[in-house]
N, C-alpha and C positions, 0 to 999 in steps of 0.2 A: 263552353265558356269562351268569350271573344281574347284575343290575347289583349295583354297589358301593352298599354301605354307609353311607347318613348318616352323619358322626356329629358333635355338636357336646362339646363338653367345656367343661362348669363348673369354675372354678378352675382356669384355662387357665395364669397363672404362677406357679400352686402348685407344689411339689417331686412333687406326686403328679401332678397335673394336666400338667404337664410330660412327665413320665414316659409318662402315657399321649399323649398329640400326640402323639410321635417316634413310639411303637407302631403309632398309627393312621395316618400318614404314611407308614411301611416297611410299611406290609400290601400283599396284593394286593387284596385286597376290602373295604375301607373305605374312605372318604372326607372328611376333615377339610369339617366346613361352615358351623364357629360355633367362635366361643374367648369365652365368657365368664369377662370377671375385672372387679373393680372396685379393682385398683391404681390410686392415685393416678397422672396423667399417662401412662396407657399407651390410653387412649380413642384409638380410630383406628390406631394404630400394625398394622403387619403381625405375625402371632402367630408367625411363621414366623421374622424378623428377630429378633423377640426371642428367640426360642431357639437361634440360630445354628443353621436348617435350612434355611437360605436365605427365597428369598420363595414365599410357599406361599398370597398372595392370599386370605387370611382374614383382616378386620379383628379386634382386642379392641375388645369391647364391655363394660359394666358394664348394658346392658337386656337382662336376664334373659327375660322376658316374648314382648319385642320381637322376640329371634333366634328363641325357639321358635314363635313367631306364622310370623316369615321362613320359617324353614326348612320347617314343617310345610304352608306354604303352595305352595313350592317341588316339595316331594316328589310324584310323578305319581299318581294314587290305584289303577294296577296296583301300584305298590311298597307293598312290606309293610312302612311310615314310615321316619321318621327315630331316633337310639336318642341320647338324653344321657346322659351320664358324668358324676358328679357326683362331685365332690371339693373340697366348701365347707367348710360349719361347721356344727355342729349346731343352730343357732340359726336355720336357715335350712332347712335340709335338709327339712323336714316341705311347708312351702310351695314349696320348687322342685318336690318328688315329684307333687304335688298339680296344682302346673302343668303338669307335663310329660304328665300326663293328660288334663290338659284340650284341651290343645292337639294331641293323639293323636302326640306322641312319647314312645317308650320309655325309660322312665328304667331307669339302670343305676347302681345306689347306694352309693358305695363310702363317703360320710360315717357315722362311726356318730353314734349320741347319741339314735336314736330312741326315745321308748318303746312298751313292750309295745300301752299304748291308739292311740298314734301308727299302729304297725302296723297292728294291726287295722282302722283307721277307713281304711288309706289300701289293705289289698285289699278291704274294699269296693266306695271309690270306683275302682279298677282292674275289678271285675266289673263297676261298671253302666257305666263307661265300655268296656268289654270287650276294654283293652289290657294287654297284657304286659307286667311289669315286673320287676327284680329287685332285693332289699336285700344286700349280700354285705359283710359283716362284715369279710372278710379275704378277696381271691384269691390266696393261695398255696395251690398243690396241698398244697404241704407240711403247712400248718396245717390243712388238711383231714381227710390221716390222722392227725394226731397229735388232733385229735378223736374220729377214729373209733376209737383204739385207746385213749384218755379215756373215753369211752361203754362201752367192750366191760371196761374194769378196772375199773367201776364194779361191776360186779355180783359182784367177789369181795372188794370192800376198803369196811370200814363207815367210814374214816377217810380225810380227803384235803382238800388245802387249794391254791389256784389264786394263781399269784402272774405278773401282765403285767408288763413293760417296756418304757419307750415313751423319745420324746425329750420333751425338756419345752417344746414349742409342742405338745404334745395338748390339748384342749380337756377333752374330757370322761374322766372314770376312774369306773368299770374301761371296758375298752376294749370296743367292742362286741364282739371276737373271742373273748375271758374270759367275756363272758355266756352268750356265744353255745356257750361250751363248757359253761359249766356247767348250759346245758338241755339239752344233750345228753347230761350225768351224769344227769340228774334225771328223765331220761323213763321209768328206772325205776318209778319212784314210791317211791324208798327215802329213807328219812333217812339223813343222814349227822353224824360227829361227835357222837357221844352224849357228854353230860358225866359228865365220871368227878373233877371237882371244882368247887369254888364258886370261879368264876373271878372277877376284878375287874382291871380294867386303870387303873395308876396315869395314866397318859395315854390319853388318848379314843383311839378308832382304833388303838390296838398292836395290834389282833389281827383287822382286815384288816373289811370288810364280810360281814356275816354273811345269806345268803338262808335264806329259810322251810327249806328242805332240810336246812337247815344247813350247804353249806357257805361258806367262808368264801375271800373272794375280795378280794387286795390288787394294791397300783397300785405302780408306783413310776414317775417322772420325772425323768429327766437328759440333760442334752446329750451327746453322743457316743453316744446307743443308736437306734436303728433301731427295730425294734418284736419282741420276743418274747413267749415266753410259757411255763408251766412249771405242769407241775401234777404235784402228787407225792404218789402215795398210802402210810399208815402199816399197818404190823399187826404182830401180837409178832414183833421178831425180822426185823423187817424193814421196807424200803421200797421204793418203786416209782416213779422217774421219769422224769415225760415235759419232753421239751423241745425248743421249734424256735426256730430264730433266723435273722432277718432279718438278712441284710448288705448289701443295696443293693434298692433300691424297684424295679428290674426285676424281680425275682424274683414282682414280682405282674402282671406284663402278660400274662404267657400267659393265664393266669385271666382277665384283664379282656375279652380279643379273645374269650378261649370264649364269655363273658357277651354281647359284641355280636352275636355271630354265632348265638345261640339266642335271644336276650327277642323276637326281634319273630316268634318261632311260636307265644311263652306267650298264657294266653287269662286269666292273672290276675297276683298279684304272688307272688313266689319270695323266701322268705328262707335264703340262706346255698349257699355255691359246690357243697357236696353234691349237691343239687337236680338239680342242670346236669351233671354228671360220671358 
């Protein structure tokens, strides 16, 4: 039987972070080995206690750095390393990915907020460091095919507009899961939304962020929502939409365990759960 799984998790008493611990806890082939979080007063406490999963003898840490040093030092060098799950803030997320490199564990990236250059600069640094990593926008299967069948109605509708919802402790808008769809419209190479008037908006932003492609892509944030997402394409006479909706943040663990259980055969970095499926 192959050994178990590293795994340490960033943002350990996050709602997401959280979510994945229990996942990685109830596997058979994982292994909790790090809980980073920088909650005031949770330094040393058992990560285990704090989530009512009993004691599970992993301290919370807030040194980032320090556990991936640990753990990566830990790991036997037959085993194919250890894998991080990242579930911080965007403002952070460029430099965890960066470290998790350096330190030859596998980062598994569930933060969005990355940008396009961000990317790029960090499969680089993944090929000359030549570990596997992944950036996943969103691991729901679900939001998957409703991308892939966004992609596939692109190519009969010149009109169509993207609208996310999120809770309002998201950080960053649009979410990366909305970008992430609407490059996936756009690998056409078509424009979309031709003006058919001289438009002006009496308040900035009515009419949602606009990419080169043109299409147009809005946020919205409130408490009581989960995270969805909707894209609905127009034409004479008609329309066409798509929609998936999140109701509880399990709905992304199967995704997250596929993610652990593949980055450490990749031999660069992966953007988006398609990849892997």
């Amino acid at each position: 039987m192959p050994p178990s799984i590293p795994v340490v998790v960033a943002g350990a008493l996050g709602r997401m972070g959280a979510e994945v611990i229990k996942a990685v806890v109830g596997s058979a082939d994982c292994t909790l080995v790090g809980a980073i979080d920088n909650t005031a007063g949770k330094e040393g406490s058992d990560i285990g206690l704090e989530l009512g999963l009993g004691e599970l003898e992993v301290a919370v840490t807030a040194d980032f750095e320090g556990c991936l040093c640990a753990v990566s030092q830990s790991v036997r060098d037959e085993e194919a390393g250890a894998v991080l799950v990242d579930f911080t803030h965007p403002s952070v997320v460029y430099e965890h990915t960066r470290a998790a490199f350096a330190y030859g564990v596998h980062p598994v990236i569930g933060t969005t907020g990355l940008s396009p250059e961000q990317l790029s600069d960090l499969c680089k640094f993944a090929a000359k460091a030549s570990i596997g990593g992944a950036v996943i926008p969103n691991f729901s299967v679900g939001m998957v095919l409703l991308q892939q069948a966004a992609a596939a109605a692109a190519r009969f509708y010149d009109h169509a507009e993207l609208t996310e919802l999120h809770h309002n402790r998201k950080a960053d808008a649009p979410s990366g899961t909305c970008i992430k769809t609407a490059e996936l419209m756009e690998e056409l190479g078509k424009s979309f939304n031709p003006a058919e008037v001289d438009e002006h908006e009496s308040l900035a932003g009515s009419r949602g962020g606009r990419r080169e492609s043109g299409l147009r892509l809005h946020s919205l944030r409130l408490p009581g929502l989960v995270a969805h997402q909707e894209v609905m394409f127009g034409a004479p006479g008609e329309t066409y939409t798509l929609r998936h909706d999140t109701i509880d943040r399990s709905a992304y663990m199967p995704g997250v365990l596929l993610t652990v259980r593949k980055v450490r055969s990749l031999q660069t970095l992966v953007y988006g759960l398609e990849r892997l499926i």
